[in-house]
N, C-alpha and C positions, 0 to 999 in steps of 0.2 A: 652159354657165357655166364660166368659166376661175377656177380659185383659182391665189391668188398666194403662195408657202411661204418664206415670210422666215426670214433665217440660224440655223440651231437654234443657240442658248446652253443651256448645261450648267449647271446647280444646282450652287452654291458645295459642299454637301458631298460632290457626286458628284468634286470635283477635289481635296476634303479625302480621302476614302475613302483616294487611293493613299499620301501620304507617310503618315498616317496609322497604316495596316495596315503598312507599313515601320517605323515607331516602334514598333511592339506586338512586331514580328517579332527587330529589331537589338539588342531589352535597354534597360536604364532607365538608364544609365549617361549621366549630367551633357553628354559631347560629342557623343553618337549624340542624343540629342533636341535641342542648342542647332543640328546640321548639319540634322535632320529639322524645326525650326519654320525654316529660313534658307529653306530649298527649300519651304514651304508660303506662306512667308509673299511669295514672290517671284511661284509660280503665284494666290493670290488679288489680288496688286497691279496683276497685270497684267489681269486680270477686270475689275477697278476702275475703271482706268484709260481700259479700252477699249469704250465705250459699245456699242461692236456684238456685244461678247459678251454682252450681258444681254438679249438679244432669246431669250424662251421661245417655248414652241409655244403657249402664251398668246396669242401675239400673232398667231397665223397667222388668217387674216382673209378671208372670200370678197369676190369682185369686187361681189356684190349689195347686201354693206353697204359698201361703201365702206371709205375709208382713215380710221385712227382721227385727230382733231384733233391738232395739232401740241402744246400743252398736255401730252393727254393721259398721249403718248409720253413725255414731258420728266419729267410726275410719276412713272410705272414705273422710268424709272431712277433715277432719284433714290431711290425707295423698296428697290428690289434692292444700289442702292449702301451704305445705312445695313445692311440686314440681314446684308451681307459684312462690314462693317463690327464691329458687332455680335459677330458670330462667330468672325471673327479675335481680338475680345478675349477672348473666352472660350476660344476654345481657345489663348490664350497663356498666363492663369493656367491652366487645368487642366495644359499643360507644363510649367510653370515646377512646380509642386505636385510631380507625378511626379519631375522633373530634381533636386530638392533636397533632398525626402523620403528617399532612401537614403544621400546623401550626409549628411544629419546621423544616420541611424540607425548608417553606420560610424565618423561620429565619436564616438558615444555608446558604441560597441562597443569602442573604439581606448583606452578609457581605465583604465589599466590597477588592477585587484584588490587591494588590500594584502591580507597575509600577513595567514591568521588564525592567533588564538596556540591553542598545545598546550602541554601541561607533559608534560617529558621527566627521565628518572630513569634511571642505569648498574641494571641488576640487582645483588639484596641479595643477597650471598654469606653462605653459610651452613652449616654438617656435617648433616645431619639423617639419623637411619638409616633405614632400609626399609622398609616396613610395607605392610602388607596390606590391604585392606578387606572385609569379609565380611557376611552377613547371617544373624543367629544368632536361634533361638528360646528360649526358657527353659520349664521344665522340674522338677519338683518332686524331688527325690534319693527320699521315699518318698512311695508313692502306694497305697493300700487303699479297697479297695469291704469297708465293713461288713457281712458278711450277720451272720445267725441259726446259729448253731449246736445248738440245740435250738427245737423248734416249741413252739405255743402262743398264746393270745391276745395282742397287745400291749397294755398297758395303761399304759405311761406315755412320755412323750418330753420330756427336759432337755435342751434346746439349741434356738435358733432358724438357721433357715438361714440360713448363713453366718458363723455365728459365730464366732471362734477358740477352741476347745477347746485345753483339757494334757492331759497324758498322767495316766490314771486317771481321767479325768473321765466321771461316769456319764452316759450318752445314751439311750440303751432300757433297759424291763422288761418282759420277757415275763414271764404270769402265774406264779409261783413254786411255786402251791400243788401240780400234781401233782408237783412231782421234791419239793418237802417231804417226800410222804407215800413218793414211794420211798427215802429219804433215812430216814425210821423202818422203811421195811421192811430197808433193808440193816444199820441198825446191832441190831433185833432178832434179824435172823439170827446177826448176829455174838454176838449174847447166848446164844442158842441155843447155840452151835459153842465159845463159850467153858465153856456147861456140860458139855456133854458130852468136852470133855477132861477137864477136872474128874472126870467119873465115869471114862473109861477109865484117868486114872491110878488113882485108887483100885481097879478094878478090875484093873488090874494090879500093882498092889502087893501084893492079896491073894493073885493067882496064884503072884507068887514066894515066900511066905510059905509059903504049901501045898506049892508043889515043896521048899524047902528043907525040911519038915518028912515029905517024902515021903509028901504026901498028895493031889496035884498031879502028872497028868503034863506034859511040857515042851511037851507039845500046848497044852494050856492057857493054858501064860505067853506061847507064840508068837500065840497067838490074841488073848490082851488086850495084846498091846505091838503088834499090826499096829492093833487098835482105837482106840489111843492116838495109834498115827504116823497114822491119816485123821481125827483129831478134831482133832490139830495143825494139819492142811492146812486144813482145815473153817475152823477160825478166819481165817487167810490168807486161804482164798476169801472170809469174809465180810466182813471190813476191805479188800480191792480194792472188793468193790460200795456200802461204805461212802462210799470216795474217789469213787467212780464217779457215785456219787448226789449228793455234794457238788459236784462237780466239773456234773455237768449245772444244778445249783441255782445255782452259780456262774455260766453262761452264760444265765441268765434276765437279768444285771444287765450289758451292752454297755457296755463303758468305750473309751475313748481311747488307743489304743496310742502314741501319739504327739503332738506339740502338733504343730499344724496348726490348715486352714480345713477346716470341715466344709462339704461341698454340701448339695442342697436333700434333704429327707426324700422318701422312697420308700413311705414305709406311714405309716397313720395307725393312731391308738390305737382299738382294739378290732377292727383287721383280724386277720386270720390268718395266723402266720408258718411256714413249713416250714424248718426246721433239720437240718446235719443234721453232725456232726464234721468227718467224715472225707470229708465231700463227694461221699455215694456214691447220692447223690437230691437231684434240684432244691432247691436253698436260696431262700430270697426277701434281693432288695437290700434294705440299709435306707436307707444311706447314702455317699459315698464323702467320704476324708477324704486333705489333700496337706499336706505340710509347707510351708514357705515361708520358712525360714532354716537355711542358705543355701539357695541355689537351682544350677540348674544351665545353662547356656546354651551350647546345641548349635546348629553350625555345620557347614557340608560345606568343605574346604581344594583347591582344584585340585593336581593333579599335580604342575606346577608349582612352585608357591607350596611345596607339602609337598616337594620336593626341596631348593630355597634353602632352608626354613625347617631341614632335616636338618643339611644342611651346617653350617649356622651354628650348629644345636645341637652337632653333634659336636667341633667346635671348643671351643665353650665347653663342654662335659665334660671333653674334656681338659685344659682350662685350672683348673675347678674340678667335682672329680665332685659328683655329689647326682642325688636326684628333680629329673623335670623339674618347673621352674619359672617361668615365662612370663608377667609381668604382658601384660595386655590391657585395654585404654580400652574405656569402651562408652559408646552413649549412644542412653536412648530414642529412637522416632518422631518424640516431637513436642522433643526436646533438640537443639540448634543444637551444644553443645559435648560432647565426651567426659570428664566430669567421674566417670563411674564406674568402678571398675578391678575386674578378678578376676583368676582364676589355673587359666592353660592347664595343668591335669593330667590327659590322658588322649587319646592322640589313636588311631586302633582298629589292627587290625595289617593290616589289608590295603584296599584301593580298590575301591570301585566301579567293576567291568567297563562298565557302563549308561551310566554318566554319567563315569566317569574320575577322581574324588571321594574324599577320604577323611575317613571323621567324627575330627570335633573336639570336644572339650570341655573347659568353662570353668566353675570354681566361682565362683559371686557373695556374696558375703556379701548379707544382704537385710536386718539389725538392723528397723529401721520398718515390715515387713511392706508395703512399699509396692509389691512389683512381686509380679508374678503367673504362675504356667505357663501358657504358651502367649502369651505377649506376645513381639514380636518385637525386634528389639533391633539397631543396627548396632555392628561391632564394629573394633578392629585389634589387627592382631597386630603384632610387631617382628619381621623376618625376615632382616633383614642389618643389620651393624654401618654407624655412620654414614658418610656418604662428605660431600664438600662438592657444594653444587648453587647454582644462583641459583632467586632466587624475586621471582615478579613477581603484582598484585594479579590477582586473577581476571577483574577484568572487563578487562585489560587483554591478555586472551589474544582471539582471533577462531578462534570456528570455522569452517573449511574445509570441507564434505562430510568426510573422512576424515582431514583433518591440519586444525593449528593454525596460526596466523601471529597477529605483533606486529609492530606498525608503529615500525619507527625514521626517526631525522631523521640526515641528515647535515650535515656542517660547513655545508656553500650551503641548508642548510633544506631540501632535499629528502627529502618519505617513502619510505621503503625496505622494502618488506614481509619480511621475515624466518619460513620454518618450521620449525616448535619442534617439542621431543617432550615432552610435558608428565608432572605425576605427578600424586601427591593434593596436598589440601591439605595446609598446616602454618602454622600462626601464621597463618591467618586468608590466606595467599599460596598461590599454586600454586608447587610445583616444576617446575623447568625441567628437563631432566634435556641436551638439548643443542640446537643450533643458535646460540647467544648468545655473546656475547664479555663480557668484565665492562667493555671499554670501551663496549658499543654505549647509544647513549640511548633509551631505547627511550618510547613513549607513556604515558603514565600517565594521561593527562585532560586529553577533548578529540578522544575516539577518532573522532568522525563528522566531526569535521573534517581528518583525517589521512586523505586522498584519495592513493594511491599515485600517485608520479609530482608532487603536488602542491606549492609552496612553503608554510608554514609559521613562525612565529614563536615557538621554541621555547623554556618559561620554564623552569628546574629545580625540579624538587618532590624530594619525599621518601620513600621506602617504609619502614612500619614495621611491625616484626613483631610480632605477638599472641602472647603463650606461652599467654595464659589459653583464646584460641579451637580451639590444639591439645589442649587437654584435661589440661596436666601444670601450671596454673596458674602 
């Protein structure tokens, strides 16, 4: 049996494959795909055109069936012809898609940004002196733990915990009755010791009466004038254990040495109190009691900071002598402003080896009893006379890891980042202490749009200073 292998023809997408993988390969660029569909579109016309390429292995056919009807033949290409057909249109728009898609995404790209606006301000020039920042604790000037000074039951207690006591104000009573009774034992004695002087004068009155009359030796008058002088002492000793005895009676009734807060009690009524003067055997706590006008608010001063702050004192001594005197702003935890002042008198005579430190202190006045020992407290000090600086809003500073920058505009709108060296606040701004020109314009609002490098639309605002927010109203 002889088979007959009629001309292989090739599958339209098997002749798309090569220009095709050429367009994926050359880029999307509008002239590389209009030359890649020219050369596609010329290999599928010629397909078209020439009826003996559409001859598949479809068609390959043994001698035993015979040759397929002339018909047949006519309707296969016909049908291969529409499918090429067909497929040329589709892969003209899916070209035509890719060719035109980047070229409108660069014209959409190509269109250029207006300038967003920023509000730009010269830095506030200003003199403001030096000052310090610290962190200070407060502290009561007198501070006592009430013990017992003589033992005994407790049997009364005037004051509630925490109450403000003055000074003489009764707070305990220890039971009173035994120093009562040694209190009639000492002044009986003294009764005693006062009679008995009574007799050795008499008794020596007689002896000189009898020696003057020579009937008396001087034995005698020596003997009742030594009688005399230990009846005198007699009395003495027994008026000390009189006061003694008072004086213990008087320590049964616990007064207030002072106005203050009194803490919470330590003993209750009808406990047991051991006392004792002279503190030469365990006493029992009763209470502790702190003053709280004024007060005192301690702080540690760096090396540093205590050398500027010397200098600038010794200057102003010589200018006017006195005690030192140093006002100081302070202002609670939860205080936004430094609205309260004291007065730096005392700072110690030598530094902390450990820490490099030297103690500071500041008297507060406290009128309202409103602050308390051991509250903390931020403070400043003034430690050089004023110099001029600019000042710029705080938010208007950028932190850097370890330095600052401020965004300015220049003339063409351009941002210009700028490193500062900043200080504390004042009037609600930071100080600048350098990097700034009083010409530069620098950002004030609208910082996230103030892209370095960026163009900008910059309007002019205005900085204003707070004197109330520095704390001097």
């Amino acid at each position: 049996m002889t088979t007959i292998w009629q001309p292989t023809w090739h599958h339209p997408f098997d002749t798309l494959e090569r220009p095709a993988r050429a367009v994926r390969v050359a880029g999307r660029t509008a002239a590389e795909f209009r030359a890649a569909w020219q050369g596609l579109t010329e290999s599928l016309m010629d397909q078209i055109t020439d009826p003996s390429k559409f001859e598949t292995k479809l068609e390959r056919e043994t001698v035993n069936e015979g040759a397929a009807p002339p018909r047949q033949r006519t309707w296969r290409q016909r049908t291969w012809r529409t499918a090429a057909i067909g497929v040329v249109t589709l892969l003209a728009v899916f070209i035509a898609w890719f060719a035109l898609a980047p070229h409108k995404a660069n014209q959409a790209a190509a269109v250029p940004t207006p300038a967003l606006p920023v509000t730009v301000s010269p830095p506030l020039q200003r003199s403001v002196d030096s000052r310090a920042g610290f962190l200070g604790q407060f502290s009561a000037i007198d501070r006592v733990e009430l013990r017992a000074q003589v033992g005994g039951t407790l049997t009364e207690i005037h004051f509630k915990d925490g109450d403000i006591v003055h000074k003489g104000d009764l707070l305990f009573v220890i039971d009173p009755r035994p120093y009562e009774i040694k209190l009639e034992q000492a002044k009986a004695a003294l009764a005693t010791a006062n009679a008995r002087v009574a007799l050795a004068n008499n008794q020596l009155f007689r002896a000189q009466s009898l020696k003057h009359n020579e009937f008396a030796t001087q034995e005698t008058v020596d003997q009742r004038t030594n009688d005399q002088d230990a009846s005198v002492a007699a009395v003495e000793d027994a008026k000390a254990r009189v006061r003694d005895a008072e004086l213990d009676l008087e320590y049964c009734r616990v007064q207030a040495p002072f106005t203050g807060r009194i803490g919470a009690r330590q003993v209750s009524i009808g406990g047991l109190i051991a006392g004792s003067r002279a503190a030469t055997s365990p006493t029992t706590l009763l209470a502790t009691l702190v003053s709280l006008d004024p007060l005192y608010l301690d702080f540690d001063m760096s090396e540093s900071d205590f050398l500027t702050f010397s200098r600038e004192r010794a200057q102003t001594q010589a200018r006017t002598p006195g005690p030192l005197a140093n006002k100081v702003l302070i202002a609670l935890s939860d205080e936004s402003k430094f609205s309260r002042e004291g007065t730096l008198d005392f700072i110690d005579n030598a530094l902390d080896r450990s820490s490099g430190t030297i103690h500071a202190r500041a008297t507060v006045p406290n009128p309202g009893l409103f602050l308390a020992p051991g509250q903390f407290a931020r403070l400043r000090v003034a430690i050089a006379p004023p110099t001029p600086v600019y000042l710029l809003p705080d938010a208007a500073v950028v932190p850097d890891q370890s330095q600052h920058l401020v965004m300015t505009v220049g003339n063409d709108g351009t941002v210009k980042p700028k490193i500062v060296t900043t200080g504390e606040l004042r009037g609600g701004l930071r100080v600048i202490r350098s990097g700034l020109d009083a010409t530069d314009r620098v950002v004030i609002d609208g910082l996230v749009r103030a892209i370095p490098g960026s163009k900008v639309a910059p309007q002019d605002g205005t900085i204003k200073y707070d004197a109330g927010a520095d704390g001097q109203g």
